[in-house]
C-alpha positions, 0 to 999 in steps of 0.5 A: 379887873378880873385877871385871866387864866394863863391858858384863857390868855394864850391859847385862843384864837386872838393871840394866832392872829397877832402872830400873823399881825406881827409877821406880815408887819415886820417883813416890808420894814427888813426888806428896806433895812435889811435886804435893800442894802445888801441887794445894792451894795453886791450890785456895786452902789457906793456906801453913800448912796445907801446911807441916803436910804435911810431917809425913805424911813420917813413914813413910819414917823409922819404916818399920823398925817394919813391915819385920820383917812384910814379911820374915816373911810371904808372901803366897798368890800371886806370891811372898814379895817380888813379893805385897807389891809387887803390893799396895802398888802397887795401893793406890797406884794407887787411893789416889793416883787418889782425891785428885783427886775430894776438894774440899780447901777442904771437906774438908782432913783426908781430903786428909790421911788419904789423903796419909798413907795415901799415904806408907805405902803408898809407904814400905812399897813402898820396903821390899820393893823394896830387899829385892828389889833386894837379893836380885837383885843380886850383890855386884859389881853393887850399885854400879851397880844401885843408882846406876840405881836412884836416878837412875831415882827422880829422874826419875820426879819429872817426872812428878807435879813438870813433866807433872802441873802443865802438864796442871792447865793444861788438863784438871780435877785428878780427871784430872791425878791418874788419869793420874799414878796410871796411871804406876803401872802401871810398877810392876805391869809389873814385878812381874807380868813379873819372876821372885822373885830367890831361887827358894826364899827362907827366911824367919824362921819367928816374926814375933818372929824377923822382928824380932829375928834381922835384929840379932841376925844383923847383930851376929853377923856383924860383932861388936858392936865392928865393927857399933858402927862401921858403925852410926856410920859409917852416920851420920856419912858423910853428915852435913856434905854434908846440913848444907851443903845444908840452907839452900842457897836460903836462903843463896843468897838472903842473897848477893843471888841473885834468885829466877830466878837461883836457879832457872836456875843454881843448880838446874841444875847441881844437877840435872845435876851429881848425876844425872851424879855418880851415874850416873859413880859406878856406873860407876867402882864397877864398876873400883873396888869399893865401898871404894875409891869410898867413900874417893874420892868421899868426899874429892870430899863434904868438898872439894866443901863448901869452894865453898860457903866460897868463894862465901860470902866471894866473894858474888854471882857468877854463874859461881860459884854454878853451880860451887860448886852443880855441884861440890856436888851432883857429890859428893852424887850420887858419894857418895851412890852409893857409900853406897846400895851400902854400905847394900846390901852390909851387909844379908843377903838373908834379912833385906833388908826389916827390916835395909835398911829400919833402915839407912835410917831411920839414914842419914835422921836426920842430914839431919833433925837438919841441917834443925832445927839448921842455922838456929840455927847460921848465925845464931850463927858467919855462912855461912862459918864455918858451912861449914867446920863442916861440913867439919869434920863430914865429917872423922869418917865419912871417918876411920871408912872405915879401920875399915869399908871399908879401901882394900885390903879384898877386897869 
């Protein structure tokens, strides 16, 4: 495949639309999970109560279940991709504007019912935006578009996680949460400004195709034994770099790190080394390809566990807990790069929504299972042992890379 140049890569016009993606993509997502938990625990919500919170996240993993709708329907105005995401923005923006004007301490099941209305809304924008990614980006862009795309949906995190917490300091919480909404309006923008990607798109003619054709196509496309394996390898690329990071404040915590050292150094460098390792990632997809960037930033995931190995023999040093910190989130924001790109590649534009939208919710099941079985298994084998587990685990995706992105592949 003809590689680009670096300036035909980044500077157009389709990497500005992925920053707008990703910001507008991000921001509902903190809201639940940054702003709605401080938001109740300053109005005097037991901590129980906002644990059970956690459970209004189930949209994002079942999405798949309403894709094949999004991709059969068109809606009478913008197009077949922007309609729904002029929908789905605007209830965010009132949804997401209407929490603050609710008593929580009154009335905790409406905070919950829109919070959950919240989440479907944003998992069901999520849906359309990838599809429309998927649609806008050649194939030789997808690293680095998507890479744009998701380090643009960390930083909206500031908005509703830092700007919306120091305004609850001086103005009411009805007006904290209006100005958050408000940044919706990055969405609106976009959709109302941006043409469709495909100017004549064809969707599934039966609702029934919608659900059915994205498999069947899927399968078709790649036979039933390759699309076993990209299925699987789907699953199992990411797995011990989830498991690792699982427990990673807990474990922390057990070496004797105070609290503000944890938050300093270890999160830091988290922050800074997965934002730099996403963003090199695009970048060197650009020369590499796709496969290759698998392959190498995959062996950066299995090594980069091996710090956390260290310092857990080592205990509580400061320097290396921001290495081994820095070093791990390098390759969860390398790897995770280069997997969204993948994703992306493996997806038809005609089905985008649906089978994005599976692929996904695949990907998510591994650092769900991670988050219910890490505990009992440090408790059973000790820290150590339990991180040369999970580099172990790592071992599987990366040997599956010979079957589904062969280094010498043509991409």
């Amino acid at each position: 495949m003809q590689r680009q140049s670096f300036k035909e890569a980044i500077l157009n016009r389709r990497m500005l639309i992925c920053v707008f993606t990703g910001f507008t993509s991000g921001l509902p997502l903190y809201v639940l999970i940054q702003l709605v938990p401080a938001w109740l625990r300053v109005e005097g919500v037991g901590l129980a109560e906002i644990g059970f919170f956690a459970l209004i996240g189930f949209p994002y993993t079942w999405k798949f279940l309403w894709s094949p709708v999004m991709d059969r329907y068109t809606l009478p105005f913008l197009g077949r991709r922007r309609g729904w995401m002029l929908v789905t923005q605007l209830a965010l923006l009132v949804s997401i504007a209407s929490m603050g004007f609710i008593k929580p301490d009154l009335s905790i099941w409406t905070v919950a019912y829109l919070a959950a209305a919240v989440a479907f809304f944003s998992a069901s924008q999520d849906i359309v935006l990838d599809a429309f990614r998927r649609e806008l980006l050649p194939d030789i862009e997808l690293g680095i578009g998507n890479a744009i795309h998701v380090q643009a949906y960390r930083l909206a995190g500031l908005v509703p996680g830092s700007l919306a917490l120091i305004l609850a300091d001086f103005l009411p919480w009805h007006t904290v949460f209006v100005v958050v909404a408000a940044f919706m309006g990055v969405g609106l923008l976009l959709t109302l400004l941006i043409q469709e990607a495909i100017s004549e798109p064809s969707p599934p003619k039966t609702l029934r195709d919608a659900v059915i054709e994205p498999f069947r196509e899927f399968v078709g496309r790649k036979g039933i034994a390759a699309a076993l394996l990209m299925l699987a390898f789907m699953f199992l690329y990411k797995l011990g770099d989830n498991m690792a990071t699982a427990l990673q404040t807990p474990f922390f915590v057990d070496l004797g790190f105070t609290l503000t050292q944890i938050g300093s150094v270890a999160k830091a460098a988290a922050l800074i080394a997965a934002t730099v390792g996403g963003l090199l990632g695009g970048v060197v997809m650009i020369k590499l390809g796709i496969n290759r960037a698998l392959w190498i930033f995959g062996v950066v995931q299995v090594v980069s566990i091996l710090g956390f190995a260290l310092l857990s023999v080592v205990g509580a040093n400061l320097w290396l807990l921001g290495f081994a910190n820095g070093f791990e989130y390098l390759g969860v924001g390398l790897g995770t790069a280069a997997f969204t790109a993948f994703i992306a590649r493996a997806t038809n534009p005609v089905f985008a929504a649906t089978q994005f939208a599976l692929f996904t919710a695949l990907t998510a099941v591994p650092r769900t299972l991670a988050n219910a079985v890490t505990g009992l298994i440090v408790e059973s084998v000790g820290w150590t042992n339990f991180f040369l587990l999970c580099t172990a685990l790592a071992i599987p995706g990366m040997l599956l890379l010979f079957k589904v992105a062969p280094w010498n592949a043509d991409e």
